[in-house]
C-alpha positions in Angstrom: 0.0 0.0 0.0 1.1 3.3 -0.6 1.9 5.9 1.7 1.5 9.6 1.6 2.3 12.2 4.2 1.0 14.6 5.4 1.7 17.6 8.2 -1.5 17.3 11.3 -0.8 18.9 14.8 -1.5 16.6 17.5 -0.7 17.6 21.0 2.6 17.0 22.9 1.9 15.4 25.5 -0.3 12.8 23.1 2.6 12.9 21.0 4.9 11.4 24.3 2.0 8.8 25.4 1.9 7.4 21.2 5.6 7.1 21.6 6.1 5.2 25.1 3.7 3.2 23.7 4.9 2.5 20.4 8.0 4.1 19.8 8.6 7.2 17.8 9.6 4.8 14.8 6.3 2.6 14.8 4.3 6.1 15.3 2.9 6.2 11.8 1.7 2.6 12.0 -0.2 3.0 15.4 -1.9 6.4 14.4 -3.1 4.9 11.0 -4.1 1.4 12.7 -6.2 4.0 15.6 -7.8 6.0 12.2 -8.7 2.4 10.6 -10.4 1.2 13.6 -12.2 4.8 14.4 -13.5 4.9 10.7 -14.7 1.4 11.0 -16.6 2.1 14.4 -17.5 5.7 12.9 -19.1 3.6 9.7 -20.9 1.2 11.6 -22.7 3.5 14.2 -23.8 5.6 11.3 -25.4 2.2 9.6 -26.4 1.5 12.7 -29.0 4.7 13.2 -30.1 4.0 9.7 -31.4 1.2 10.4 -35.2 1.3 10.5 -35.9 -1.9 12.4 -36.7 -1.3 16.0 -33.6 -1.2 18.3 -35.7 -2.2 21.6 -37.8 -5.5 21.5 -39.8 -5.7 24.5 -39.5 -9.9 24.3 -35.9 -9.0 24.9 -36.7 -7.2 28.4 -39.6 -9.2 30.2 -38.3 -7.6 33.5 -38.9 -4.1 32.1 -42.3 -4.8 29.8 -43.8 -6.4 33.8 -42.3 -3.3 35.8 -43.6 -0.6 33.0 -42.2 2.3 31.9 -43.4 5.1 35.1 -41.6 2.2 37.4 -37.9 1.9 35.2 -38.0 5.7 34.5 -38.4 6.6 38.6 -35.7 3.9 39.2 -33.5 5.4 36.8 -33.6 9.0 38.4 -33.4 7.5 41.9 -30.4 5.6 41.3 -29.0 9.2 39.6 -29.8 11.1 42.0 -27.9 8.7 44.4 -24.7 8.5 42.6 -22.3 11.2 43.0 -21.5 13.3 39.9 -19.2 12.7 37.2 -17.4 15.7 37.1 -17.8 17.5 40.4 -16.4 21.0 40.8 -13.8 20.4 43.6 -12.5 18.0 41.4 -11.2 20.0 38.4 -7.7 20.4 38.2 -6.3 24.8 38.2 -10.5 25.5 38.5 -9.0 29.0 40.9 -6.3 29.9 37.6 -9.0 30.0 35.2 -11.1 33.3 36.6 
């Protein structure tokens, strides 16, 4: 296969991580392997929402048809509103340099 290049700025600090990985020599290899597999996920997700079938079959979730939808919706915000957040703001790293 041929090979063309071509100049893309990637940050530095990825730049270090590809190449403790890797090695700067096998760079070029890893990032086009990562592009191959991200186009071949990208590709099927959008095939994926074209499909018109239905995604959820209700035979396929007997627990959730019998508990109804009210019942797994509540559930879902309970167990939401008991987890702690994702993100929360004591958490993010120089938060007092940025104002």
């Amino acid at each position: 296969m041929s090979a063309k290049t071509v100049a893309i700025a990637l940050p530095e600090e990825l730049i270090d991580e590809i190449d403790k990985e890797v090695g700067a020599e096998n760079r070029s290899t890893f990032l086009a392997q990562a592009l191959r597999e991200r186009l071949r996920r990208h590709r099927g997700l959008i095939q994926w929402l074209r499909k018109d079938e239905a995604v959820w079959k209700d035979e396929d979730h007997p627990d959730l048809v019998a508990m109804g939808t009210n019942e797994w919706v509540r559930q879902l915000r309970e167990e939401s509103e008991s987890r702690p957040a994702l993100n929360p703001p004591y958490a993010r790293p120089d938060s007092e340099d940025e104002e």
